[in-house]
N, C-alpha and C positions, 0 to 999 in steps of 0.2 A: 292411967291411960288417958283419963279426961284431960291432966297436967300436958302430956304430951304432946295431944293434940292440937290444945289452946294453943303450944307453945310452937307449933309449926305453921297454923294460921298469923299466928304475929309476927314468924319469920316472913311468909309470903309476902305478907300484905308488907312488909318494910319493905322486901326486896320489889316490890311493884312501885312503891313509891317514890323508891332509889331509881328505878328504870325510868320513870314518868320526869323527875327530876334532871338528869341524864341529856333524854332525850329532846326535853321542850326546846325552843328556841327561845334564848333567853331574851327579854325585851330589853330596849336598848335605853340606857340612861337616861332621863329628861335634861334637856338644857333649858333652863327658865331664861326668861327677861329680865334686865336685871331690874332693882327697885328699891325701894328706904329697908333700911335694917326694922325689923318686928318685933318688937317689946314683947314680954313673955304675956300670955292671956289676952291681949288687945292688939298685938300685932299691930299695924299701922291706924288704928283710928284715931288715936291722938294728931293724926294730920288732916282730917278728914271733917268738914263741916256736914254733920248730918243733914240740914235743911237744907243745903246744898252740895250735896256730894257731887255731882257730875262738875259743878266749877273749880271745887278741892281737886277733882283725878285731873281735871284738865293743867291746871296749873303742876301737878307731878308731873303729868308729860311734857309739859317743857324741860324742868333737870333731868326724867328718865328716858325721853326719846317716846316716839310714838307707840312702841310695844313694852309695856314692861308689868311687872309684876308688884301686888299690892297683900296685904293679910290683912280680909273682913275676918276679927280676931285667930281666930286658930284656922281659918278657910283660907288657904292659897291661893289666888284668884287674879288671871292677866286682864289690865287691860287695854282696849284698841282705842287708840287717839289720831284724827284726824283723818279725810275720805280715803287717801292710798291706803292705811293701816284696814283698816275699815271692809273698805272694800276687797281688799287683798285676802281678807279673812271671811267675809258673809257670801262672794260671786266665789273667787278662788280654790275654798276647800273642799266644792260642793255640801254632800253629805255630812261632813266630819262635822259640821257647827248647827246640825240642824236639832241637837235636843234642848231639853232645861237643864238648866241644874236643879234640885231637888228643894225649894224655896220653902222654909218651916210654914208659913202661913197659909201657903195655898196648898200647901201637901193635907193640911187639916182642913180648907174649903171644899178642895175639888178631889181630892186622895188619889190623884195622879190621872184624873180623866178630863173631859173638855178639848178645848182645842188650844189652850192659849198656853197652857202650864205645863201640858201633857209631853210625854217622849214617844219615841220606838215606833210602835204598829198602832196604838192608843189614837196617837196623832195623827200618825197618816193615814186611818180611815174616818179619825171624826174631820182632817182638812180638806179632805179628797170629797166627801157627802156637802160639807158646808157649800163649798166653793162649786159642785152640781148644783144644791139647791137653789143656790142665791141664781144662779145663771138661769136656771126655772124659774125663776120667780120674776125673771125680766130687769135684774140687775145689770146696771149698764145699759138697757136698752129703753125703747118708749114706755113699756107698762110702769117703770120704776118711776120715771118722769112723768107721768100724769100724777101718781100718790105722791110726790114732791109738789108740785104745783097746785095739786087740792090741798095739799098740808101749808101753803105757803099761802091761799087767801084764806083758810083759818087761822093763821100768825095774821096776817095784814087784820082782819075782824078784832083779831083784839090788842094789837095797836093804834088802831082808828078809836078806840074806845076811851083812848087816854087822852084826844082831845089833844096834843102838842104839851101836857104836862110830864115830866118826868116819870119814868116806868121802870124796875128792877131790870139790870142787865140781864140774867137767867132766865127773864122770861123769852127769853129769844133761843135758849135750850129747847124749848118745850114741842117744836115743829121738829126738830132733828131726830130726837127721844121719839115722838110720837110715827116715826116714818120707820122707824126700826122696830116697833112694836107693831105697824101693820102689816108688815115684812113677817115677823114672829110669829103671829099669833092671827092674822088674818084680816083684821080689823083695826080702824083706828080708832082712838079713846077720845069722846071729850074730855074740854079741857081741865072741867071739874068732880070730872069720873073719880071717885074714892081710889080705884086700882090706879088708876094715871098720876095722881097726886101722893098716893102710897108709893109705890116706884121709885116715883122721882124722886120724892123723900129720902126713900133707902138708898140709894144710888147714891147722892148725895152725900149721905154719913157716912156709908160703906170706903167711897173714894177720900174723904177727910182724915178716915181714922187709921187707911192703908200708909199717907201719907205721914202718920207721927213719926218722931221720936223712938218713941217706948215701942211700937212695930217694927220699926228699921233694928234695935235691940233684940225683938224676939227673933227675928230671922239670922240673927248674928249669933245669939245665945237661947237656943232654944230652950234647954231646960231653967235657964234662970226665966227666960221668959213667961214657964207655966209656971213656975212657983210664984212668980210676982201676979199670974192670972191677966198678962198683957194682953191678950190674943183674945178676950173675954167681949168686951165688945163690940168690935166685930165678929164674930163669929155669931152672936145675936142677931146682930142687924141681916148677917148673910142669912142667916135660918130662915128672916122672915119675907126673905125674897124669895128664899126656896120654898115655903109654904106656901105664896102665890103662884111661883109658875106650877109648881103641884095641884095647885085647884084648878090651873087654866088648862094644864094637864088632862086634868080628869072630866074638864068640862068640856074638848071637843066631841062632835061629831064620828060616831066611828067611820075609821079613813075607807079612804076606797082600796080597790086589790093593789097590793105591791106591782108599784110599775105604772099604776095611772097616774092622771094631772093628781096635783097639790096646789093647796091657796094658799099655806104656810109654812113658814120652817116647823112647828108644834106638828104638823099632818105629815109632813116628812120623816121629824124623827120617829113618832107613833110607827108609821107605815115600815121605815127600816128596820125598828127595831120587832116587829114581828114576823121579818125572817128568817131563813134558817141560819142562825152564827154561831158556830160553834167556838170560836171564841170569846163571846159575849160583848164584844164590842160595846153593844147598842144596848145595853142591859141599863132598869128603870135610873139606877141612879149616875151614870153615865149618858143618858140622855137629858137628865136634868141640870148637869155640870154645864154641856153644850149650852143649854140655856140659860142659863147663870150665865157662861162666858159672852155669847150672845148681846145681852140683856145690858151686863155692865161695862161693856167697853165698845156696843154696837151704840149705845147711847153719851157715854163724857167724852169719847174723842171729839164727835162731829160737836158734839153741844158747844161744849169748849173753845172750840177753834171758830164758830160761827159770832159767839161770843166775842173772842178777841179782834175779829173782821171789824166789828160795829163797832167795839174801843178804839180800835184804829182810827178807822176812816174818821170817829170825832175830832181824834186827838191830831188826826194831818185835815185839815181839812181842805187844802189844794189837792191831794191824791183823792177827796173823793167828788169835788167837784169836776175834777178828769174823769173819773169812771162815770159819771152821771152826762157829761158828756157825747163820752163815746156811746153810752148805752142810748141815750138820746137818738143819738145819729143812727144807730142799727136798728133797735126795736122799731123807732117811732116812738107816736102817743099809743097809750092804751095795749099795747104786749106784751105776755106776758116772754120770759126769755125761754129758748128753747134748746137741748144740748148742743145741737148743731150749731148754734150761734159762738159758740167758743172759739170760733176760727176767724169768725169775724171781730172776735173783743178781743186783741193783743194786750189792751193796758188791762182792762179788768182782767185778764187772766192770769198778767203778771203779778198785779196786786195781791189777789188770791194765794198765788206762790210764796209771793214775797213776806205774807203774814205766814203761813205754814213755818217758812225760814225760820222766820224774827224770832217768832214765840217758843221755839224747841218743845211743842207740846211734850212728850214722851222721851227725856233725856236716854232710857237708854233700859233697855230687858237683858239679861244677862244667858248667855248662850251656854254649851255646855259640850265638850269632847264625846264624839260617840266610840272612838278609839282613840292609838294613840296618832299626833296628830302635828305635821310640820308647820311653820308657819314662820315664815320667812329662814333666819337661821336658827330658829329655837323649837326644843322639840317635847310639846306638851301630852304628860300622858293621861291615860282616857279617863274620862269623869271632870276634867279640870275645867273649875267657873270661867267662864270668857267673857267679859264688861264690853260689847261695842259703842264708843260713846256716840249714839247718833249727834248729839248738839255739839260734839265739836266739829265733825262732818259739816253740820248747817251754820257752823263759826269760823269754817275756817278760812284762815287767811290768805292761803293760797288760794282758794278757791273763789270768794267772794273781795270784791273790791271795798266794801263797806260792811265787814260783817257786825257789828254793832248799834250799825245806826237800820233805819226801817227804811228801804232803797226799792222800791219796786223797777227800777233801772237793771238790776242784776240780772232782770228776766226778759231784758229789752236789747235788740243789735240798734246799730245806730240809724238804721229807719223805720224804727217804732216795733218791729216786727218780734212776737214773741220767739225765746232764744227757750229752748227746752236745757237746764244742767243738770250734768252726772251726778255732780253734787247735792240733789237736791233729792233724798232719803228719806223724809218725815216720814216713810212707811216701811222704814228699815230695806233689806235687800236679802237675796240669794233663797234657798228653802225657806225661810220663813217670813217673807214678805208680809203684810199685813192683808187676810184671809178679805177682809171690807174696803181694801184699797178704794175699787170700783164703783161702790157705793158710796162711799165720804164723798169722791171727785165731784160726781154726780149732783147728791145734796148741797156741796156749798156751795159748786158754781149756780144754779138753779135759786138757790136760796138766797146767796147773797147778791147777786145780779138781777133776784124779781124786787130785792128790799131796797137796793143801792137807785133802783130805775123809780119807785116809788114816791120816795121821804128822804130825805135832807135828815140825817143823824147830827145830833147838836150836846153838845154839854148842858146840863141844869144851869137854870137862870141864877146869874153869880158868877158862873165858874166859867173861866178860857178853857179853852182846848190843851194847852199846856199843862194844866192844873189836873189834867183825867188821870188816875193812877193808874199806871201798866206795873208795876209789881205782882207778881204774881204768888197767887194765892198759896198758901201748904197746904198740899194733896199730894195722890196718888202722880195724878199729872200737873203741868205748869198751868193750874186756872188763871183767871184773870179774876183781879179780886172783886168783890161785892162792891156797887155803885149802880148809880143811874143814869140813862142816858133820856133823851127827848127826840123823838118821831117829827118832823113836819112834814105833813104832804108838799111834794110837788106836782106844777100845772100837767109836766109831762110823763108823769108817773103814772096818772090816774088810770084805772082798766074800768071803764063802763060795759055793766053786765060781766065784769071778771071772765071775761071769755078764754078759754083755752085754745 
């Protein structure tokens, strides 16, 4: 009897299965792009210069046209070259390009929470809370810009200390870092504060070691990656970030009731995550990820980029005697610069631009099918890795008249007047726009417009302007490498009594 009955539960259940089978609507074939034939196990990386992967895929899209398809080993993966491709895909699909792909390294840092790695509902309540907070917190507005301009005559404090000798490039990281930490956490750091110098530290190693080799392997081959133990230090160095924002954590102030003021995004997340979510969104180690994400890329983008400003302007040294001009002419003596001023500085603001261009900080985050998913003629189904390459965007030839050379012209109509371009993405486009757009604009123009108005950026005694090395560093993003630069004050730079 038992026999029997098994025996009609396994009839049903096929026959449901059979009906289920039947009736679905069946999904419709993928049509890929096309691309190089895939060698067994490595798929195309034998075309692919690791340290430079975004210039390998660029030079593929010229034989495969601007959409076509690549295998990071056994991973299928399209990707988008040049602004139309680009754009067509990140404004275009809306929704369809707005997740991750599933990246081994950060699936082990952040285990699919934060804002930057994250997909689905994960993401769009930790980007929907970020992007309130920061707006609370006077991002984009005046209150943002005074903790800018008090973090910028503590930079000036300890470039006047150098006296006009030569001074490590990174230290011009440390205002940027520090204006994202008072954003975070509420307070800004001295400069020799153990946690400021700890941070920086870790951020530092953390973005070096994201940038190897042997990490580009593990995310490609995951399991050969833990058996080789790649993934091992980083994953060290991340712990010992998260063991600080955990103490900073546990060392606020209990918040106030859900729904009052906040002084920082740590009192924000606290305050959110105590209440009612029955999803857990906001749950301890998901608020922690947020600040991880926070932490390491609210601080190397701008560092970075403010960095490559100051290599520049050495290395042209007619583009920064123009800027120092026109600032001249607008400030005055003794101002410091103010957001509003940005309408009035067309070259400085080109300039600004035109270093964003040059440098391709961030070649390129890889996007990720939320279904299946058309894109031009080719029809990718869901889950499939999507490569946008922002730096051929900010290379390209249609779009820029000089895109190889450093042109702050590309940002200029022919009477003087800044020209705003489409092409011009350094913070990606569509759903996932960069959450700190607002806030980077903010810090450099401010930053490098109170520094440019200041001091005369010079090469070390010995060395031409020509001789400064713009090769960029191996990391996570396009640094600019280790060197020094020298500060002089200028007559009409100077702020007596630093006045705001």
């Amino acid at each position: 009897m038992a026999l029997l009955l098994l025996g009609i539960l396994l009839l049903l259940l096929g026959l449901w299965g059979l009906l289920r089978t039947c009736t679905r609507t069946p999904s419709p074939a993928p049509r890929w792009p096309p691309g190089p034939r895939p060698l067994p196990l490595i798929g195309n990386l034998h075309l692919l210069r690791m340290s430079q992967q975004d210039r390998s895929l660029m030079e593929l899209s010229e034989r495969y046209g601007p959409v076509f398809t690549v295998h990071l080993g056994r991973q299928k993966t399209v990707v988008l070259a040049g602004y139309e491709a680009v754009r067509e895909a990140l404004v275009g699909t809306g929704p369809q390009l707005a997740d991750r792909p599933p990246i081994a390294i950060f699936q082990l840092i952040q285990g699919g929470g934060g804002i930057f790695f994250s997909s689905g509902a994960r993401w769009r309540a930790a980007r929907q809370f970020t992007v309130r907070t920061l707006h609370s917190l006077g991002v984009g507005r005046g209150p943002i810009a005074s903790k800018v301009l008090q973090e910028l005559r503590c930079l000036m404090g300890e470039l006047d200390g150098y006296r006009g000798q030569p001074f490590p490039l990174a230290l011009l990281g440390w205002a940027p870092s520090n204006i994202t930490f008072a954003l975070l956490f509420g307070r800004r750091f001295e400069y020799q504060d153990p946690v400021f110098v700890s941070l920086l530290s870790l951020i530092d190693e953390v973005m070096v070691l994201l940038g190897t080799p042997s990490l580009q392997l593990f995310n490609i081959y995951p399991w050969l990656g833990a058996l080789l133990r790649l993934h091992q230090p980083v994953l060290q160095k991340i712990e010992e970030v998260r063991s600080i924002l955990r103490t900073l954590l546990e060392g606020r102030q209990p918040p106030k009731p859900r729904g009052g003021p906040v002084k920082s995004y740590m009192d924000a997340l606290i305050q959110q995550g105590q209440g009612k979510e029955p999803q857990g969104l906001f749950a301890e180690a998901n608020m922690v990820a947020c600040a991880l994400d926070m932490v390491m890329a609210g601080t190397e983008t701008t560092s970075a980029t403010l960095q490559w400003a100051a290599l520049l302007m050495g290395k042209h040294p007619s583009v920064q005697g123009r800027v120092q001009a026109e600032l001249d002419r607008v400030l005055g003596p003794g101002r410091l610069p103010r957001l509003e001023d940005q309408r009035s500085l067309p070259y400085t603001n080109a300039v600004l631009h035109e270093v964003q261009r040059f440098i391709t900080l961030l070649p390129h985050v890889p996007r990720c099918t939320v279904a299946d998913t058309q894109l031009g003629s080719y029809l990718l189904p869901k889950g499939t890795p999507v490569i946008p390459l922002l730096s051929s965007v900010l290379l390209d030839e249609t779009q820029w008249e000089t895109p190889r050379q450093f042109n702050p012209g590309h940002f200029l109509d022919a009477k003087g007047r800044f020209v705003k371009r489409a092409a011009f993405l350094p913070f990606s486009a569509g759903r996932r726009v960069c959450v700190g757009e607002s806030l980077a604009r903010s810090e450099l123009f401010l930053l490098f417009a109170g520094l440019l108005h200041r001091y005369r950026l010079l090469p070390p005694p010995g060395l031409s302007p020509t001789a400064l090395d713009t090769t960029p560093a191996p990391a996570f993003t396009m640094r600019p490498p280790a060197q020094a630069l020298c500060v002089v004050p200028r007559s009409g730079g100077s702020y007596p009594g630093d006045q705001l």
